[in-house]
C-alpha positions in Angstrom: 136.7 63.2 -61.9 138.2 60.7 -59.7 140.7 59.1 -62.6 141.7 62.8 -63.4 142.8 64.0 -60.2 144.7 60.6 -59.9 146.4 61.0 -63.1 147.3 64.3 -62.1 148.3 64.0 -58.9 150.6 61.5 -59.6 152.5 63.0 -62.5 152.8 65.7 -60.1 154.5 63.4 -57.5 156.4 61.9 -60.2 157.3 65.4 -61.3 158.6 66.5 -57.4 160.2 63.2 -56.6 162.5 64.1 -59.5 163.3 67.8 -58.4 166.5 67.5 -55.9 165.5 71.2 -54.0 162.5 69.2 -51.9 165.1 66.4 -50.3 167.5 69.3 -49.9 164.8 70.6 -48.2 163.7 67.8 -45.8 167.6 66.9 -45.0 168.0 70.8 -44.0 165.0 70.9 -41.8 166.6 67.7 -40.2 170.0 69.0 -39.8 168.1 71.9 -37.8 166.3 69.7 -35.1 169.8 67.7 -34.8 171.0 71.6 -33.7 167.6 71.9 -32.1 168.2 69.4 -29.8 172.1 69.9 -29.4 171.1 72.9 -27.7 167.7 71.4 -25.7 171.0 68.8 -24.2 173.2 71.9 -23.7 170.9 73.5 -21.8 169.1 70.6 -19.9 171.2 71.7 -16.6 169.2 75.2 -16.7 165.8 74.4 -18.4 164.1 71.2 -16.3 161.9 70.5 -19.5 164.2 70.3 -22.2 162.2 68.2 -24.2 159.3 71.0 -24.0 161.8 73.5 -25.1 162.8 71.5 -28.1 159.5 70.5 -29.6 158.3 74.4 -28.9 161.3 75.2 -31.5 160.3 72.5 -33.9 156.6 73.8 -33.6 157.5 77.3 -34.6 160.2 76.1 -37.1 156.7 74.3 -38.7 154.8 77.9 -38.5 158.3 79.5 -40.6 158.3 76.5 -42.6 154.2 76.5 -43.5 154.1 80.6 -44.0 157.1 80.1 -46.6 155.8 77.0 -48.5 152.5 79.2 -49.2 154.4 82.3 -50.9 156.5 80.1 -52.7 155.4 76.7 -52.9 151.8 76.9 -53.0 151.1 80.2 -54.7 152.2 78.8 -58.5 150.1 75.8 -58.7 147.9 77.3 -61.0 149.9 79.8 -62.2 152.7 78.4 -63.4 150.3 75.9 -65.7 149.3 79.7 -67.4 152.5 80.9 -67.8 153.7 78.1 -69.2 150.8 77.9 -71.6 149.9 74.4 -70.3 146.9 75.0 -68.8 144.6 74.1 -72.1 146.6 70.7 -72.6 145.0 69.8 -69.2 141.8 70.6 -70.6 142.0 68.7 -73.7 142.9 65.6 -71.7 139.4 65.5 -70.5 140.5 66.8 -66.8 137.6 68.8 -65.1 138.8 72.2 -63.3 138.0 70.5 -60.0 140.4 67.7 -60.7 143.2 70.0 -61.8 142.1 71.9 -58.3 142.7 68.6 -56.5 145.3 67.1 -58.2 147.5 70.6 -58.6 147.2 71.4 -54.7 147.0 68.1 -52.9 150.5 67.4 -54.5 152.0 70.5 -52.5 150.2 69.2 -49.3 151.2 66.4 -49.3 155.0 67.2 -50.0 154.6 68.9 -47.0 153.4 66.6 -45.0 156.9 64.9 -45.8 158.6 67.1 -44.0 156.9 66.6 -41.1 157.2 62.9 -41.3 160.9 63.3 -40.9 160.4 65.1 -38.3 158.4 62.6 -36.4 161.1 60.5 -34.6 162.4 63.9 -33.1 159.2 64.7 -31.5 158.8 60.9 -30.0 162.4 61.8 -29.0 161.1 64.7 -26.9 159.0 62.3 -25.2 162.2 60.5 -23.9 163.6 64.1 -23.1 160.7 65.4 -20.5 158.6 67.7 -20.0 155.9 67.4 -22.9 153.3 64.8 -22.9 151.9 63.0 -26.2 148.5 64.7 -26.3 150.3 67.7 -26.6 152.2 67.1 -29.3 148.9 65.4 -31.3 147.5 68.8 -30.6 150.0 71.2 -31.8 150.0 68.6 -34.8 146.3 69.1 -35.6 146.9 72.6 -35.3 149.7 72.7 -37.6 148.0 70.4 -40.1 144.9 73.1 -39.8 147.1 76.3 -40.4 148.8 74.0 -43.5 145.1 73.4 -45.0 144.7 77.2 -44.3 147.7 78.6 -46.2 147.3 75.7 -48.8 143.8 76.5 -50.2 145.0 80.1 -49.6 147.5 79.8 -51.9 145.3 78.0 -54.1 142.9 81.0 -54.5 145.7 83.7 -55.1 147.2 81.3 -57.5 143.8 81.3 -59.1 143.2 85.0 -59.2 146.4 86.2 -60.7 147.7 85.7 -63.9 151.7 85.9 -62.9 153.4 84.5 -59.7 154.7 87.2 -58.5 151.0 88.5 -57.9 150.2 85.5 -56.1 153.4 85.6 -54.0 152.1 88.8 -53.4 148.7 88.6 -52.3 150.1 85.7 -50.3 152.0 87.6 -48.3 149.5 90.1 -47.6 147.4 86.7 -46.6 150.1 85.8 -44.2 150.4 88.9 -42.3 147.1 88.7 -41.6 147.4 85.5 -40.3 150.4 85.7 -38.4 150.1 89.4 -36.3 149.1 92.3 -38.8 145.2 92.6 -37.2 146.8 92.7 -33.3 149.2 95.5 -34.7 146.4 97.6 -36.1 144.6 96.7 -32.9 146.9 97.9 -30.5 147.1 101.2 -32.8 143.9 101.8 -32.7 143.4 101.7 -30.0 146.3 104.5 -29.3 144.4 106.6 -31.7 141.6 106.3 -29.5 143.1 107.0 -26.0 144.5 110.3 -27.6 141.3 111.6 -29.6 141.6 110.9 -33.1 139.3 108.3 -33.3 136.4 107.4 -31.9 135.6 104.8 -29.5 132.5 103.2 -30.8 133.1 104.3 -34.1 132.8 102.1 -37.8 136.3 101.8 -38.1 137.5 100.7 -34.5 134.1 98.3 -34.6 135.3 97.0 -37.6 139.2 96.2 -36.2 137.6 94.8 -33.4 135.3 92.3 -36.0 139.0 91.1 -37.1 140.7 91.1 -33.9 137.9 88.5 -33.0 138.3 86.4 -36.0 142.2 87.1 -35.4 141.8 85.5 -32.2 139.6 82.3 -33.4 141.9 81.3 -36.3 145.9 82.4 -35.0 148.1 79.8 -35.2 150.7 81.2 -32.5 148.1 82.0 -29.8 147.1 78.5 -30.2 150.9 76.9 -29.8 151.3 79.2 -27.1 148.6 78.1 -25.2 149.4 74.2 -25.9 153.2 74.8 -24.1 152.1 76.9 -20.9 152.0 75.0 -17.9 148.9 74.0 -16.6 146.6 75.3 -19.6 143.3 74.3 -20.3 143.3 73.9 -24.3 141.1 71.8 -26.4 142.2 69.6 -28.9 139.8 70.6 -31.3 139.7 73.8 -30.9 138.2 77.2 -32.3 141.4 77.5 -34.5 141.3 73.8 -35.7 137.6 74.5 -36.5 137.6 77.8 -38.5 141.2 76.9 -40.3 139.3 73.7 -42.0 136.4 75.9 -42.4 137.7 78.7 -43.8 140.4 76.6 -46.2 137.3 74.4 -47.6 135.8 77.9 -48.3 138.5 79.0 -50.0 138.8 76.3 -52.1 134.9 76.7 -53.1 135.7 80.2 -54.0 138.7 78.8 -55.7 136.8 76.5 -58.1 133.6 78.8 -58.7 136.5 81.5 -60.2 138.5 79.1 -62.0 135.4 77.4 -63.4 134.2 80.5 -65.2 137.4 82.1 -66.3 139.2 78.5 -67.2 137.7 78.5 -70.9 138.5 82.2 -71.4 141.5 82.9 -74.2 143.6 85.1 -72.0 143.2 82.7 -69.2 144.5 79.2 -71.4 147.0 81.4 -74.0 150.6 81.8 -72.6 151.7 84.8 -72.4 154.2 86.5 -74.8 156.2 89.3 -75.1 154.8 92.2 -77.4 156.2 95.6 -78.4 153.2 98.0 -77.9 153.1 100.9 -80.5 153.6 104.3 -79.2 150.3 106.2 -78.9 151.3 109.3 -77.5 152.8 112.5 -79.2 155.7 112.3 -76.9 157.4 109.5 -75.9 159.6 109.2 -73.1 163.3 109.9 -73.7 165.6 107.2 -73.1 169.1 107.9 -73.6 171.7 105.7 -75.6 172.9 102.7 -73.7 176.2 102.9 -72.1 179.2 101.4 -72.5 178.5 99.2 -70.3 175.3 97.9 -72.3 173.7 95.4 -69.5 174.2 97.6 -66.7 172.3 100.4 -68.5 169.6 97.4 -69.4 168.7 96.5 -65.8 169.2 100.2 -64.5 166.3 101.1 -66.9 164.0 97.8 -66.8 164.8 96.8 -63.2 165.6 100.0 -61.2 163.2 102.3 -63.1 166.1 104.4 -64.7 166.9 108.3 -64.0 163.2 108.9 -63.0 163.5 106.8 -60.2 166.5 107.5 -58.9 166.1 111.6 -59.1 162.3 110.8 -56.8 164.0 108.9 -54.3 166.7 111.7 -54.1 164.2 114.0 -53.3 162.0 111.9 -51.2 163.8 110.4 -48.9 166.0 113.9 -47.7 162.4 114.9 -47.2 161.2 111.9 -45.6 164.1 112.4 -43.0 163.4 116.1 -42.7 159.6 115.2 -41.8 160.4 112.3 -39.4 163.1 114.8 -37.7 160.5 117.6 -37.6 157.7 115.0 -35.7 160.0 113.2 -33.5 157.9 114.3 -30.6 154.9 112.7 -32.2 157.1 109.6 -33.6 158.2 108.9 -30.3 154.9 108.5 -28.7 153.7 105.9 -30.8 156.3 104.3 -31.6 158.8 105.0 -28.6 161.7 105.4 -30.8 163.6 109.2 -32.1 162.4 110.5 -35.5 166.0 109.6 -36.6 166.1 106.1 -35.9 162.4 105.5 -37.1 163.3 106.8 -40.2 166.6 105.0 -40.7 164.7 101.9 -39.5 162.0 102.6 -42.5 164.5 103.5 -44.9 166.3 99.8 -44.6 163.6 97.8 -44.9 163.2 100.0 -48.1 166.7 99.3 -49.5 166.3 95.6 -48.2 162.9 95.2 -50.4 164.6 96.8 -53.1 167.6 94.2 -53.1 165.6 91.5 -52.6 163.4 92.2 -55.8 166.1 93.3 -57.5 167.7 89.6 -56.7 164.8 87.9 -57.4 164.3 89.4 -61.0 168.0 88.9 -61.4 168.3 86.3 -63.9 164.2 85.5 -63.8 163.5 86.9 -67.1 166.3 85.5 -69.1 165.3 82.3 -67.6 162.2 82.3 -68.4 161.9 84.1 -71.8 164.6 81.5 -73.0 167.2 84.2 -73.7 170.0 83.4 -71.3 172.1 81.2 -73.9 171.8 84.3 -76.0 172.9 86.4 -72.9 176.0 84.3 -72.9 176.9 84.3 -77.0 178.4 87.7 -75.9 182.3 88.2 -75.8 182.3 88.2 -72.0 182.6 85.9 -69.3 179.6 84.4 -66.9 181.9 87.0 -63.8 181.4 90.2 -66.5 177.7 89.8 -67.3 176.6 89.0 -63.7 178.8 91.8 -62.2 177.4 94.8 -65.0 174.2 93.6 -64.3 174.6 93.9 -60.1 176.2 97.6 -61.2 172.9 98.6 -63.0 171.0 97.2 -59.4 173.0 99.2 -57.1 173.2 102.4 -58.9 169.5 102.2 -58.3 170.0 101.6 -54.7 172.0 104.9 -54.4 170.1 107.0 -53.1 168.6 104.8 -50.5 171.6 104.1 -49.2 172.5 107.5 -49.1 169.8 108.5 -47.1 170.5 105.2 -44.4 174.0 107.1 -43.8 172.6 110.2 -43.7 169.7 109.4 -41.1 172.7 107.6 -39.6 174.8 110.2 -38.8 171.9 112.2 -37.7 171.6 109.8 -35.0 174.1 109.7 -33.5 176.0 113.2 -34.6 179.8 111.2 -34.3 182.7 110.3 -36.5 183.0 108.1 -38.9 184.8 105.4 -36.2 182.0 106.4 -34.1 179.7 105.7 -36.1 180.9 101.7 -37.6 180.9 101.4 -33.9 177.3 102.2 -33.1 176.3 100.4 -36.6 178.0 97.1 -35.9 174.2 95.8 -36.1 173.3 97.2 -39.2 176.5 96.3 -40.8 175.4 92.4 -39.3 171.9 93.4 -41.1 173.5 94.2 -44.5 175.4 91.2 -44.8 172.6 88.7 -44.0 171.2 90.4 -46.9 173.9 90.3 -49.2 174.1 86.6 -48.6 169.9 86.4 -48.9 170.3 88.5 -52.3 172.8 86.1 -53.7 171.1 83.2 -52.6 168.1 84.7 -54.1 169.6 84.9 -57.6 170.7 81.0 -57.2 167.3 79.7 -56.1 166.1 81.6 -59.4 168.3 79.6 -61.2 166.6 76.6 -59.5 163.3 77.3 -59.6 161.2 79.6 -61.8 158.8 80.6 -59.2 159.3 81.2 -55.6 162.7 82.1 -55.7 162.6 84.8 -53.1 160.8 82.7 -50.4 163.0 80.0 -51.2 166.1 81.6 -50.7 164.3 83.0 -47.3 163.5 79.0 -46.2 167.1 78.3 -46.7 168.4 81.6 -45.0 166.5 80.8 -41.9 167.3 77.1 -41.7 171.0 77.9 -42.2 171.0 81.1 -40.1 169.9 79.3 -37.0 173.1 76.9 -37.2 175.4 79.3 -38.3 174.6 82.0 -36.2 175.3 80.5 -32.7 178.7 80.0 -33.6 179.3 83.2 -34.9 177.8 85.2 -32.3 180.5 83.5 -30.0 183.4 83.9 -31.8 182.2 87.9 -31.9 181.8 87.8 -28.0 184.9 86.1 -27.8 186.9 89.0 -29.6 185.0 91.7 -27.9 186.1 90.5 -24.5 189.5 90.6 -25.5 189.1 94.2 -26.5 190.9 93.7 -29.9 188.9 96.6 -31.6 185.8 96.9 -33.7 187.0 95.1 -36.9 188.5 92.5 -35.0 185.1 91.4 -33.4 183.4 92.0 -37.0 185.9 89.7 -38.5 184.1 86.0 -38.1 181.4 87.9 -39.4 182.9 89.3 -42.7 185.3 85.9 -43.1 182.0 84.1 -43.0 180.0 86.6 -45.6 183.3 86.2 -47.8 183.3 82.5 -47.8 179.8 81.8 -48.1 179.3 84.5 -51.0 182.0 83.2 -53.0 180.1 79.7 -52.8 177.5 81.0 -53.6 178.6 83.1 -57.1 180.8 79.9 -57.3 177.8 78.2 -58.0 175.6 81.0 -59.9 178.2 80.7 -62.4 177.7 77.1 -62.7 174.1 76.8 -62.8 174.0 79.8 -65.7 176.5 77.6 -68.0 174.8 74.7 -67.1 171.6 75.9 -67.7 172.5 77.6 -70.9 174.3 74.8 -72.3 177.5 76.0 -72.3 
């Protein structure tokens, strides 16, 4: 077993020390503590622990980092062996499941555990700075290397479990949520439900909250950091969320092997999968019209934006969903202390920005990976035609979610049209982070099959906390001078400009290059 997970483990080494995405990684999160700790200098004159403040940011730059790396990075160790029909290969070579187990997941630990050995000079450097003391940063160590061995055998189960790596991405996040603040929220709810009658105090369903709330408590993450950085706290180094992280990641990992061992040898488990045509069994078949003109766009309008179906039920669902929130906003506003309007314009963008960001991620994902994008690019058009038809078929599915954003819009506020780009300067901020994550979606998918999406997230965050600063004050700046709305938007959209043409700039690239063109 031992000589298995070995041989594994260090052609999966071999494997990432040859990918270029994990240094580009490690040198990112660098550049971000060298901002990091520009900042913890500037503001040494107002903050008398600066070095406190600075190793509190690289702490909850780990928890970003670590909650990433398992919907991406550690959700496709097993999976990506099925798609890739590899899986049986393994098996032939006389590897037990428990050393492909090993050998699949303590690979993506330990990369991990790279990254944090970069960052270890920076944290002896907030020594030298003040205000932290060494215990202190062994401890929120431990605890990060606790919530790693968490996520990681986390990961390892949902990659176990689903066939695809999108469903593990997906149960991953649902993991995370958990983790990270989802049982508080439901908490705090319920416990609103309670004060005003709906629910009972000492009933199942409260008891049962409560039950997670506790285990909530033992295992967080961020209570635990939070309690290592507040002055004069009495915290343990081995603490309750140290203990039932290890405990409840070696669990997982049992469960982890006791499923993998019985559906390893199973065909549908070892077989990659293909694409089939399934024969019609109904008497009626749905009708789907002659492609357009404009063939791809009509292809990912049907296969990725669900067609004319889809498009004429949001059209009727979302007017009605903004009807209903409008008609409640009494109720609406005391749970949530916000206007129906605004609640359902907030619920209808992070609609539209799911919807982009799945779109993005699916993008070029199946050509990729069914082999099919050199044939995408035999066609008489350039690399700028195909990817532009196929963004028109994405946004014509988009629509009507975007119609109803200006609609609830308007209904909030009830102004012009100047009136209103002046009260949506932050949403019109909020679109173009995502048109810059959607693009940089579509590029991660070109460099990596799985885990595009959180990927492209990683890098968004790194890069949006150096960015940012600087072009928040260049907005301030202008808006002091009173030179008029689009003047203070205009860092903002010379920025999304320069950085998106990059970006396609290099989409382009990757898709010849990968195609062989």
């Amino acid at each position: 077993m031992i000589r298995g997970t070995l041989t594994l483990l260090n052609r999966s080494i071999r494997g990432d020390a040859l990918k270029s995405q994990a240094h580009w990684v490690r040198i990112a999160s660098v550049i971000l503590l060298l901002v990091f700790l520009f900042f913890a200098h500037f503001r040494s004159s107002i903050i008398g622990a600066p070095g406190l403040e600075f190793f509190r940011s690289m702490a909850y730059l780990g928890i970003a980092l670590i909650s990433l790396a398992g919907v991406g990075h550690f959700s496709n160790s097993i999976t990506e062996e099925k798609e890739e029909g590899t899986l049986n290969l393994l098996l032939l070579a006389d590897i037990s499941p428990l050393s492909i187990l090993l050998g699949k997941s303590t690979n993506r630990i330990l990369s991990v555990f790279l990254i944090f050995a970069a960052q270890f000079p920076f944290a002896l450097l907030s020594i030298t700075l003040g205000g932290i003391t060494v215990t202190q940063i062994f401890t929120t160590y431990l605890t990060l290397s606790a919530f790693l061995f968490l996520i990681a055998n986390l990961a390892l189960f949902a990659s176990v479990v689903s066939r695809r790596s999108g469903e593990a991405s997906g149960l991953m996040v649902l993991f995370t949520l958990f983790l990270l603040g989802l049982v508080p929220a439901t908490y705090r709810a319920c416990n609103e439900l309670i004060q005003l009658g709906y629910l009972e105090a000492n009933g199942r369903i409260h008891s049962g909250i409560e039950s997670l709330k506790l285990l909530h408590d033992k295992t967080s993450v961020i209570d635990q950091i939070s309690l290592i950085f507040e002055p004069n706290s009495e915290y343990a180094i081995f603490s309750w969320q140290v203990l039932y992280s290890f405990l409840l990641g070696t669990l997982f990992f049992l469960m982890a092997w006791a499923w993998f061992r019985r559906i390893v040898w199973l065909p549908e488990t070892v077989e990659p999968n293909r694409v089939t045509i399934s024969k019609p069994t109904r008497r009626w078949t749905p009708y789907i019209a002659r492609p357009w003109p404009l063939a791809l766009a009509w292809k990912d309008f049907y296969f990725l934006g669900g067609g004319p179906f889809f498009v004429a039920a949001k059209m009727i669902l979302f007017p009605l969903w903004i009807i209903l929130c409008r008609e409640y906003s009494p109720e609406i506003y005391r749970y949530t202390s916000a206007s129906g309007e605004q609640f359902a314009r907030d619920a209808l963008m992070i609609i539209f920005a799911i919807e982009a960001m799945l779109y993005s991620a699916q993008f070029l994902q199946s050509e990729r990976q069914l082999g099919t994008l050199p044939t995408l690019l035999m066609l008489p058009r350039s690399v700028g035609q195909i990817t532009y038809q196929k963004m028109l078929g994405c946004l014509i599915a988009t629509v009507p979610t975007l119609i109803a954003i200006l609609i609830a819009e308007y209904f909030l506020y009830q102004e012009s049209p100047r009136e209103l780009i002046i009260h949506s300067r932050g949403m019109f901020a909020c679109l173009c982070v995502l048109m810059i994550l959607c693009q940089l979606t579509v590029l991660c998918s070109l460099i990596s099959k799985w885990g595009a999406l959180p990927l492209a997230i990683g890098i968004m965050l790194i890069t949006g906390m150096i960015l940012a600063p600087f072009i928040a004050g260049a907005m301030t700046l202008i808006s002091r001078a009173n030179q008029g709305v689009l003047a203070e938007l205009s860092p903002l959209i010379y920025s999304t400009a320069i950085v998106s043409g990059a970006i396609q700039f290099e989409i382009a690239r990757r898709t010849r290059l990968i195609a062989g063109a």
